[in-house]
GUTOR-535568 format. One line per 4 residues: number of its first residue (from 1); their letters; for each residue x negated, z, y negated of C-alpha. Coordinates in pm, whole numbers, plus 50000, padded with zeros to 5 digits. Example, Ala and Ser with C-alpha at 12.3 -4.5 7.8 and 13.67 -1.06 7.14 Angstrom:
1	as	48770/50780/50450  48633/50714/50106
// end
This chain:
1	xxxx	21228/44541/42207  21414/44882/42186  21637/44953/41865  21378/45153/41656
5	xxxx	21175/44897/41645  21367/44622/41561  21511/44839/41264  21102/44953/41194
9	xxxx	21059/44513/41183  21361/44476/40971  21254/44732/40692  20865/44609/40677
13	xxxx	21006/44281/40627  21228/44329/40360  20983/44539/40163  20772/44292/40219
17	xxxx	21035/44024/40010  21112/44232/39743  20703/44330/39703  20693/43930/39673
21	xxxx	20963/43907/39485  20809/44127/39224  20451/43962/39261  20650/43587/39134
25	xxxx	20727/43782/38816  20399/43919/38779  20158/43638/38905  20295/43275/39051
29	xxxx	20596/43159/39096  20529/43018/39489  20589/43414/39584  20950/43303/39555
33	xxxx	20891/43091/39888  20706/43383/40050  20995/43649/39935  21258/43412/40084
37	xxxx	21092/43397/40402  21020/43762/40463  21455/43772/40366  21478/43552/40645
41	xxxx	21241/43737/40853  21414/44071/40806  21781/43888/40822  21665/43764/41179
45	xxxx	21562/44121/41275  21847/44280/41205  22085/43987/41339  21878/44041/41687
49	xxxx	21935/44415/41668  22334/44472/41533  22428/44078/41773  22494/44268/42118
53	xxxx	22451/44046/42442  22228/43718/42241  21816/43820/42198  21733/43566/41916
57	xxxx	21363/43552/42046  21444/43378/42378  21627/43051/42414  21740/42774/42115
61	xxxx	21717/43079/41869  21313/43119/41939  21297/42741/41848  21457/42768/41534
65	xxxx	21276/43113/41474  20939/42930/41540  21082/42598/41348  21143/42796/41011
69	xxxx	20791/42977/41043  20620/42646/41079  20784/42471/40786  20655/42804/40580
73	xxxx	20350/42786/40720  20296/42394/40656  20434/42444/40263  20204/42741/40233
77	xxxx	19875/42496/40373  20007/42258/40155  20022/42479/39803  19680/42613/39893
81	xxxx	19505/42299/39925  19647/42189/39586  19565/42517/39414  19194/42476/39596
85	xxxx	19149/42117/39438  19270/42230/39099  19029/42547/39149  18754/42331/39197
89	xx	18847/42065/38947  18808/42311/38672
// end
């Protein structure tokens, strides 16, 4: 990935957190969750672009990339099952 991308990742992702960040306020808490993980999302962006000589998408640093995604993923499944059954409960 050349440099102006990586910085073009890293921006969308943290306007992305601090959009979510803002929605918490406004609408659910849980957008905390989602706002910490598009931090983390940017973070690793710009780590992979300013960290000359590692690429943090290759190697033991995909796997923990992937890792962190899947744990987000499984606690956002997770909080929209339960807000399904209370949804239909009502």
């Amino acid at each position: 990935m050349d440099a102006f991308t990586g910085y073009v990742y890293t921006a969308m992702w943290f306007i992305l957190a601090v959009y979510m960040f803002y929605l918490s306020f406004k609408h659910t808490k849980f957008f905390f969750v989602l706002s910490a993980f598009f931090l983390f999302l940017s973070g690793w962006y710009l780590c992979d672009e300013l960290i000359v000589g590692v690429d943090l998408f290759s190697g033991i640093y995909s796997w923990i990339y992937r890792g962190v995604a899947l744990v987000v993923l499984i606690i956002c499944v997770i909080a929209y099952l339960k807000y399904k059954k209370n949804r239909d409960a009502e």
